[in-house]
C-alpha positions as CSV (number, residue, x, y, z in Angstrom):
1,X,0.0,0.0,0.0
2,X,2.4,2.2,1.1
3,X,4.4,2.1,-2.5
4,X,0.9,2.2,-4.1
5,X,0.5,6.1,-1.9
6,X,3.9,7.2,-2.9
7,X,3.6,6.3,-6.8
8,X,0.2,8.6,-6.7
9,X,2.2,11.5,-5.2
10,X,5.2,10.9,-8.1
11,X,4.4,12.6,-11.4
12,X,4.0,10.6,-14.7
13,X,7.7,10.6,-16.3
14,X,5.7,12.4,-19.9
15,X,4.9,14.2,-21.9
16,X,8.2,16.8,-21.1
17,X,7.3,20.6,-20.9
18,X,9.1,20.8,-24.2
19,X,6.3,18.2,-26.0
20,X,4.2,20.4,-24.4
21,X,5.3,23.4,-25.6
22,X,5.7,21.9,-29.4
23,X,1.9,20.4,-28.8
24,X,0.5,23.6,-27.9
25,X,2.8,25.3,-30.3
26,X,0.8,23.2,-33.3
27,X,-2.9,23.2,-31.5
28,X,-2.5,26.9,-31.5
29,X,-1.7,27.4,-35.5
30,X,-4.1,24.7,-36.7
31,X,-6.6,27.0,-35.3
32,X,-4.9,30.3,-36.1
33,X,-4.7,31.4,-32.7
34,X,-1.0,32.8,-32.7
35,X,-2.3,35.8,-33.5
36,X,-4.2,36.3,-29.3
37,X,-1.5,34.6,-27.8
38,X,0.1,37.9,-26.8
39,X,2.0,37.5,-23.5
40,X,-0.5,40.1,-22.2
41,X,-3.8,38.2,-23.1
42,X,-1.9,34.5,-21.8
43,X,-1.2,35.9,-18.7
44,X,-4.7,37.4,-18.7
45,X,-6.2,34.2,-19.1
46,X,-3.8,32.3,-17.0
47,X,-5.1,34.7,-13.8
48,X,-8.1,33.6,-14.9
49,X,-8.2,30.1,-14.5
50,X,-6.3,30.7,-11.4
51,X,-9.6,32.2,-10.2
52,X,-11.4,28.7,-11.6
53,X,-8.4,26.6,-9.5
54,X,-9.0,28.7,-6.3
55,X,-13.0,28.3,-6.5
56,X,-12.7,24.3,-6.0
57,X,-11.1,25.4,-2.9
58,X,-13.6,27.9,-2.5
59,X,-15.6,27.4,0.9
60,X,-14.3,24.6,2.3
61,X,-11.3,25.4,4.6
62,X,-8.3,24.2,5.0
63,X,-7.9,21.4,3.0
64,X,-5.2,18.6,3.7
65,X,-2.5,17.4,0.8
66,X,-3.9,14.6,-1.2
67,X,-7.7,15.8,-0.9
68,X,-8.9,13.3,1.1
69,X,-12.9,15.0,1.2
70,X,-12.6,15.6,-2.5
71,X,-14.6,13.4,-4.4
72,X,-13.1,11.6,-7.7
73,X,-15.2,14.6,-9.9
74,X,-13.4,17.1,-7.9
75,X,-10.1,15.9,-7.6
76,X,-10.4,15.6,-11.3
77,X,-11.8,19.3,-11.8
78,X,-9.2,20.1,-9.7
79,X,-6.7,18.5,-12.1
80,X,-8.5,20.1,-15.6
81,X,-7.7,23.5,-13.7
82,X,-4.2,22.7,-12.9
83,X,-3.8,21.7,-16.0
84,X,-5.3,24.7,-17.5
85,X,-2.6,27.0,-15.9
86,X,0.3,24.9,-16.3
87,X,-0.4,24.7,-20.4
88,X,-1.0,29.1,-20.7
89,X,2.2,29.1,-18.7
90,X,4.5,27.2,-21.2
91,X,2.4,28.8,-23.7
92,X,3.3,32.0,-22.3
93,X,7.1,31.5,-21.8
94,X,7.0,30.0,-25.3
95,X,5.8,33.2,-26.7
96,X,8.1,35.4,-24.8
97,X,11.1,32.9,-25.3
98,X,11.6,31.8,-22.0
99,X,13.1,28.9,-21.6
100,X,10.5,27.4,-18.5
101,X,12.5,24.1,-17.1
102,X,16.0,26.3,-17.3
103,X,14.3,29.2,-15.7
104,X,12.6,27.2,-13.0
105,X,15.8,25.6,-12.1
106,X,17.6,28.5,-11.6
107,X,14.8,30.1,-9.4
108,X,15.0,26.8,-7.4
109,X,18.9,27.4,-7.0
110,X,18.3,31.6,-6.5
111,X,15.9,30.1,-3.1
112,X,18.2,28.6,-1.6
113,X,20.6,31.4,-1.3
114,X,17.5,33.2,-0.4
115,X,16.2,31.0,1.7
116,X,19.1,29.3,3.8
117,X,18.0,26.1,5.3
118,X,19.5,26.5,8.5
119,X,17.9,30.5,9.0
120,X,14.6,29.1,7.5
121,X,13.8,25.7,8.6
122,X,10.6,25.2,9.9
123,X,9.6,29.1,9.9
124,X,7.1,30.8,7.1
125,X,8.9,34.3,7.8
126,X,9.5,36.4,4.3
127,X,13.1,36.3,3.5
128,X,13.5,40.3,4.4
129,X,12.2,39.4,8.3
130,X,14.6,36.9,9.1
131,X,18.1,38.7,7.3
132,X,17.0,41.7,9.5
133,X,16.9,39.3,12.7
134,X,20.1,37.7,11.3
135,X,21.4,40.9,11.3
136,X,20.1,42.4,14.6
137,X,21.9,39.5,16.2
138,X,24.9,40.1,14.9
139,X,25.4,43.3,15.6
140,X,24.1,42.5,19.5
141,X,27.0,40.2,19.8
């Protein structure tokens, strides 16, 4: 059971972001859509599925990881949603030439400098509260 639980948390090894990309890339011309994909108009209508994502959450508190009171519609609305933004977001850097998976990395690597595991650990303070503590203590000592 308990490799059956971690498989569900583990994403699916495809399609890459860059299939994506090239999929999306194709969907989008077939239909002659290149010419609203603006970054302005994705980002538009990525905020607003966003707004879709946030009302299956909508109401019902604080809801634990894995969704254990969703049913198997909701979980899968929830999903379609998801979905929704993660596809106008490689649209999006696709259209502005981003490259996403290099860019995502590096913001990865840019939080942990920012973000020190030894100041941080276990503690939801913004990065500018705990350098200013950091800092307070030094200068006490």
């Amino acid at each position: 059971k308990m490799a059956d639980h971690q498989q569900q948390q583990g994403f699916s090894t495809g399609p890459t972001l860059e299939e994506l990309r090239q999929v999306l890339a194709e969907f989008a011309g077939e239909r002659d859509w290149n010419q609203y994909h603006t970054p302005r108009n994705l980002a538009l209508a990525m905020v607003g599925e966003v707004g879709e994502l946030a009302e299956c959450f909508q109401w019902k508190g604080e809801v634990p990881a894995g969704l254990p009171g969703f049913s198997a519609e909701e979980k899968q609305h929830v999903g379609e949603e998801m979905s929704d933004i993660l596809l106008y977001l490689i649209r999006m850097a696709d259209k502005c030439g981003i490259d996403l998976p290099a860019a995502a990395e590096r913001k990865i690597q840019l939080n942990g400098v920012k973000y020190p595991s030894k100041l941080v650990k276990g503690s939801s303070k913004k990065y500018t509260e705990y350098t200013k503590t950091n800092v307070d203590t030094a200068k006490a000592t």
